[in-house]
C-alpha positions in Angstrom: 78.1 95.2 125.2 78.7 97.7 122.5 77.7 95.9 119.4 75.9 97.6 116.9 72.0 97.0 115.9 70.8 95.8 112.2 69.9 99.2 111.7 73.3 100.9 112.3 75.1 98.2 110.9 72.6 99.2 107.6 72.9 103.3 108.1 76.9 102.6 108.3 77.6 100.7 105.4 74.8 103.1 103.2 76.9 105.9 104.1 80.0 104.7 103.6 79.2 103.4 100.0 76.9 106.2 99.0 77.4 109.2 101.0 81.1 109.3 102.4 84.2 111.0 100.8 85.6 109.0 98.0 88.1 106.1 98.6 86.3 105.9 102.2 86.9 102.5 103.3 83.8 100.1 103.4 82.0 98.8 106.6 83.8 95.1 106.4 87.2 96.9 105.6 86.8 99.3 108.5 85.5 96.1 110.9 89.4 94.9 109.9 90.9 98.0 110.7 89.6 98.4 114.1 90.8 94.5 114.8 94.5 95.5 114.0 94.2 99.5 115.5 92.8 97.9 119.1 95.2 95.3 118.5 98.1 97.7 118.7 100.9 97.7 121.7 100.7 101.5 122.7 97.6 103.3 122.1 96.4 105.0 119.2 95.0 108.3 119.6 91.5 108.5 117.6 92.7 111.5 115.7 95.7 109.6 114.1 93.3 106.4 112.8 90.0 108.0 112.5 90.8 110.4 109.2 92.0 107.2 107.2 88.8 105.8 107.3 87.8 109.0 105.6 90.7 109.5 103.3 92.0 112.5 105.5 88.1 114.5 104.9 87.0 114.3 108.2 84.6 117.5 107.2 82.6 115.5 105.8 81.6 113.2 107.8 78.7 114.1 110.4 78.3 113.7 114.3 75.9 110.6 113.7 78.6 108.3 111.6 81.2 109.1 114.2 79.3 108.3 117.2 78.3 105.1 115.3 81.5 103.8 114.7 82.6 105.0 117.8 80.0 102.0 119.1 82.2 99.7 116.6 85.4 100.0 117.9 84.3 99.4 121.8 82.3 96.2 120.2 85.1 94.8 118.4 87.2 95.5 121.7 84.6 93.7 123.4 84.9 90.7 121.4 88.9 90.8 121.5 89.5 90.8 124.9 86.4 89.7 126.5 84.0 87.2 124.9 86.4 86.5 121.6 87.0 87.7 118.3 85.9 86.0 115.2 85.7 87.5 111.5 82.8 88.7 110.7 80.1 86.2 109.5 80.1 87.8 105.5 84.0 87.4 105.6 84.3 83.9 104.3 86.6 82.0 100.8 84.8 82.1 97.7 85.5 78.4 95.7 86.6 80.9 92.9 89.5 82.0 94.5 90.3 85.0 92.4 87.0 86.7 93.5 89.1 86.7 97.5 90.9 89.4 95.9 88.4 91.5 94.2 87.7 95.4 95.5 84.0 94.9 97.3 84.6 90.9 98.4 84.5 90.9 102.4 87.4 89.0 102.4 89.6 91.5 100.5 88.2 94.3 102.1 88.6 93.2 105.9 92.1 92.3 104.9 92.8 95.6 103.1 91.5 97.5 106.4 93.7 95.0 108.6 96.7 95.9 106.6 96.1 99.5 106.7 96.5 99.4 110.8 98.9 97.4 111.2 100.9 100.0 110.0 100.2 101.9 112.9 103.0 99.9 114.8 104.2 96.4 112.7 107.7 97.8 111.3 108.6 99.2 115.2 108.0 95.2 116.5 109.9 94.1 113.8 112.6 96.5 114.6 112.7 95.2 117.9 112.0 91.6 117.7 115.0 89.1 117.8 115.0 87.5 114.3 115.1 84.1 115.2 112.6 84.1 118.0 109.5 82.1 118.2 107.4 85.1 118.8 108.8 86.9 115.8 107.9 83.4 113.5 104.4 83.7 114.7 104.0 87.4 114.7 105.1 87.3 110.6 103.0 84.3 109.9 99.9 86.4 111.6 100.5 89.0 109.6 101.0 86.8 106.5 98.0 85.4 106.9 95.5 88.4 107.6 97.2 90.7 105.1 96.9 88.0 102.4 93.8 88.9 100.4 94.4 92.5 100.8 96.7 92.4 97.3 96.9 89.8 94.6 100.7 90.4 93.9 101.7 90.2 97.7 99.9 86.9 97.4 101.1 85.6 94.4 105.1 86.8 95.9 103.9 84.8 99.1 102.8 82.0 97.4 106.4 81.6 95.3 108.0 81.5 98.5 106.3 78.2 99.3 107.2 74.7 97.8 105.1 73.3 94.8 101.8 74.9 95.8 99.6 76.7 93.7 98.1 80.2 94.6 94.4 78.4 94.0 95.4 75.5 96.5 97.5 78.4 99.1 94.4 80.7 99.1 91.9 78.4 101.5 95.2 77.4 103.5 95.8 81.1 104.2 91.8 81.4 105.2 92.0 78.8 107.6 95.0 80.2 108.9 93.0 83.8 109.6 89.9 81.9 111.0 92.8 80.4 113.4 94.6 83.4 114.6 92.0 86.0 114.8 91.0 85.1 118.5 95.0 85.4 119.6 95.7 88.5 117.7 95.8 90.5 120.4 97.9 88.2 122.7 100.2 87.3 120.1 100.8 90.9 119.5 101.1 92.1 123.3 104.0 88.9 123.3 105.8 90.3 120.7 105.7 93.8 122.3 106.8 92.5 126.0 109.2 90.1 124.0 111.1 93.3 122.4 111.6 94.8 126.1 110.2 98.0 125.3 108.2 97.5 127.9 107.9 96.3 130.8 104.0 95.2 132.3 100.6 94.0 130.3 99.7 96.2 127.4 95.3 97.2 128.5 93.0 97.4 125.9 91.2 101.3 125.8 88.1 102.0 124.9 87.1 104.7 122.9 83.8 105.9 124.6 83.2 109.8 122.8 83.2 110.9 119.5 86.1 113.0 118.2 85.5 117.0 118.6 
């Protein structure tokens, strides 16, 4: 097992608020990047998804942080395709609902860092994906769900899509629905890679084992 100690999970997320370069993403925001980035269909090489973690200033950044979150990713990957995933225990729905969308709320942050992998390689599935598929429904609704919190306006847009509901009522619906899905991320997302016959056999899960040079 790879997961980290209290004391790194302590020296990581002091660095990242006090030492790193600015707009570094925070230790729960990078937790919900590494779900979506080991998530991903064809491999991402650590040189393309490491620097956004760092806003591109990868200089900064010394040996000792790398090597530490180098430990995250292989612990999260642990979790997601060997003993199961589940969000992290800070990342939970305030009663207040507009606090799930604050800058610094776990919730907002590990959707934030989910939404900025999925990038990596969403629009290519949807690209592929036949519209009115099953896989496609479920593969949007994932996405819905674990990008919610990540911006008010997208959820408020969401939310007028739905029939008489209320953003305060949608918000703990949308919760659930991440607390749901998390452990099937990663299968839902290798269905909807096979499913767009781009390929052709199981998509494996890499680890990332040495810190980048």
């Amino acid at each position: 097992m790879h997961a980290l100690t209290n004391e790194q999970q302590k020296q990581l997320a002091s660095w990242l608020l006090d030492e790193a370069p600015s707009q570094t993403l925070s230790l729960t925001a990078v937790k919900g990047y590494l779900f979506a980035i080991i998530a991903s269909p064809d491999p991402i090489d650590v040189n393309q998804w490491l620097p956004l973690i760092f806003n591109q200033q990868m200089q900064e950044v010394p040996d000792e942080i790398t090597l530490i979150i180098a430990q995250l990713y292989n612990g999260i990957s642990d979790q997601m395709f060997d003993t199961g995933y589940e969000l992290p225990p800070t990342v939970e729905c305030s009663d207040m609902f507009e606090a799930n969308f604050l800058s610094g709320h776990p919730l907002h942050e590990w959707s934030l860092g989910f939404a900025c992998g999925v990038n990596f390689y969403s629009q290519n599935l949807f690209d592929n994906l036949a519209i009115d598929s099953e896989i496609n429904e479920t593969f949007s609704l994932s996405l819905m769900a674990m990008t919610y919190f990540a911006d008010r306006e997208i959820a408020e847009e969401v939310v007028a899509q739905q029939e008489q509901t209320t953003i305060s009522q949608f918000t703990p619906v949308m919760y659930q629905m991440i607390v749901d899905l998390v452990a099937d991320y990663a299968q839902i997302v290798e269905q909807a890679a096979l499913s767009t016959g781009l390929y052709d056999e199981e998509i494996g899960d890499d680890e990332w084992d040495s810190p980048v040079e």
